[in-house]
C-alpha positions, 0 to 999 in steps of 0.5 A: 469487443470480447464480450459474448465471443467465445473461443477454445485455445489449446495449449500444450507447453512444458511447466506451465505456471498458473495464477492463484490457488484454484490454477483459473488463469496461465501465468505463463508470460511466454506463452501470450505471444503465442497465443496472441498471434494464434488467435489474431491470424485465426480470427481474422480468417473467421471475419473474412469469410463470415462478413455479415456474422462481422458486422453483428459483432460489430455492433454488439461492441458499439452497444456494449461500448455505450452501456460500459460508459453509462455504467462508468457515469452510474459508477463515479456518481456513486462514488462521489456520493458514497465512501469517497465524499467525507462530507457524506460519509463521515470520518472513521470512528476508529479515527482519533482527530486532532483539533486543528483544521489547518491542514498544513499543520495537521499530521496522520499517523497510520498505526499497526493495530489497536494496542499501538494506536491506544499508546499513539493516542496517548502520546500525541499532540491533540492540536497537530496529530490525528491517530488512525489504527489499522486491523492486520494487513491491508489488503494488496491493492495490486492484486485486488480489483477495485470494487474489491479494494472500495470494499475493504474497511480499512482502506475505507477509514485511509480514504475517508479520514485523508479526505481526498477521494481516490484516482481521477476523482483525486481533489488536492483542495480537500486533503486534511493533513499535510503529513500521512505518517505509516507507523508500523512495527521495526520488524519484517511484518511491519515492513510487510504492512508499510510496503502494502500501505505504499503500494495503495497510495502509489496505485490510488492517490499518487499525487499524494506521494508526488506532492511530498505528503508521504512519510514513514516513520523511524520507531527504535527496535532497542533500547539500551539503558545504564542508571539515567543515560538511555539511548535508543537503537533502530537496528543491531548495527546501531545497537553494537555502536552504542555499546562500543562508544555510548556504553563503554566502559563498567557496569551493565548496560539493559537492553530491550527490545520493543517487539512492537509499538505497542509496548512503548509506554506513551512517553517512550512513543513521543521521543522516539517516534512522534515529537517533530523535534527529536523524531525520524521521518523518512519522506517518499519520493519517487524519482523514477516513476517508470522504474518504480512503476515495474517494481510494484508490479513485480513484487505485489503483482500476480506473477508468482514465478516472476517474483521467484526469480527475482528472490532467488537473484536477490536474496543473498543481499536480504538482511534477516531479521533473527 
């Protein structure tokens, strides 16, 4: 309908919040109420006594209408043919594949950077455990247009590498692992990258989280050693307790801190965070998907004002990473 209309609105409000750096939209959500009803009385006004400039546009939208639709077939057929289909694409030569085409037995680490997929590599099980290195953080799904998202290399090699397509062109049958496993850093930027891998497969393959297929991973933060006894800590909580009950006594306990994966030798990797005997794996679900929903588009959406208030509300509960 809006395509080829143009219409001038003047606002005038106190504090006005704009989107993005070069301020090209009102971000304002007080302001849209206002401005809805102003341009549906006015419009409605123009239609009623333009009847025959009506109809034309009118029929611009029936035309504009079958070309959008033409153009979406145009689109979802270059997709199953392009990035989307495995088969055609080929999977990401960054991927390290495991050897078993049992997907019910296969599993997908999704690891932060090249020196933690190098040591991952290493420390694997070949048969069950593909390895997948990111570069940095991908790209925030809920704030990027499609075409854009389609566009970025690494959301590319995720998309390629699970198998499945994305969104409505979603196929259960083709899913090669039966565990993604997002295996970032025990620190804040990991947890940053864990939340935009999180929010990509809850916007784009939802019915991976819904099926149980998601997991994050539980990498140690410390590691507390006196002569043979090593333990290991994932947090400062978990480090005191070790000291007080684990540690007590004479003689002087090591501690190290892993300032990321990649530090861990592939010995260190396997018992801590990649043997299905000894590992943690927290697995994503979404019990409330409405709320869930809200969530998602508050913190990773476009709002910055919104998401403001939200820390300013929240951040005395915030636990600081020193």
């Amino acid at each position: 309908m809006r395509e080829g209309l143009v219409a001038v609105v003047s606002v005038k409000m106190p504090d006005p919040q704009f989107e993005g750096q070069t301020k090209g939209k009102l971000g304002s959500a007080v302001m849209r109420g206002f401005v809805e009803r102003c341009v549906n009385e006015a419009l409605s006004e123009w239609l009623d006594r333009n009847p025959a400039l009506g109809r034309k546009v009118v029929k611009k939208a029936q035309v504009s209408a079958k070309a959008h639709e033409a153009a979406r077939h145009a689109r979802d057929l270059t997709r199953r043919k392009g990035i989307l289909d495995s088969a055609s694409a080929g999977l990401p030569g960054k991927l390290a594949d495991c050897s078993s085409r049992n997907a019910e037995e296969s599993e997908l680490f999704l690891v932060e950077g090249d020196s933690a997929g190098g040591s991952s590599k290493m420390a694997r099980d070949r048969h069950t455990q593909a390895i997948l290195p990111l570069r940095g953080k991908v790209l925030n799904v809920e704030k990027s247009q499609l075409r854009k998202v389609l566009a970025n290399a690494e959301i590319q090699n995720v998309i390629k590498a699970i198998g499945t397509g994305i969104g409505d062109d979603f196929d259960y049958a083709r899913l090669r692992y039966h565990k993604v496993v997002l295996t970032a850093d025990a620190d804040v930027d990991g947890q940053h990258i864990t939340t935009l891998l999180l929010t990509f497969f809850y916007r784009l393959m939802p019915k991976l989280v819904d099926g149980g297929h998601v997991f994050i991973a539980q990498p140690p933060l410390y590691q507390l050693r006196r002569g043979t006894t090593t333990r290991y800590a994932m947090d400062d909580r978990e480090r005191d307790r070790l000291l007080r009950e684990e540690f007590k006594g004479a003689g002087t306990v090591d501690i190290g801190r892993f300032k990321g994966l990649g530090e861990m030798d592939p010995e260190q990797l396997w018992s801590t965070t990649m043997d299905p005997v000894r590992r943690t794996l927290l697995r994503v679900t979404v019990d409330h998907a409405e709320r869930a929903d809200a969530v998602f588009s508050l913190l990773m959406g476009e709002s910055a004002a919104d998401r403001r208030e939200w820390i300013e509300a929240n951040a005395r509960y915030a636990e600081i990473d020193a």
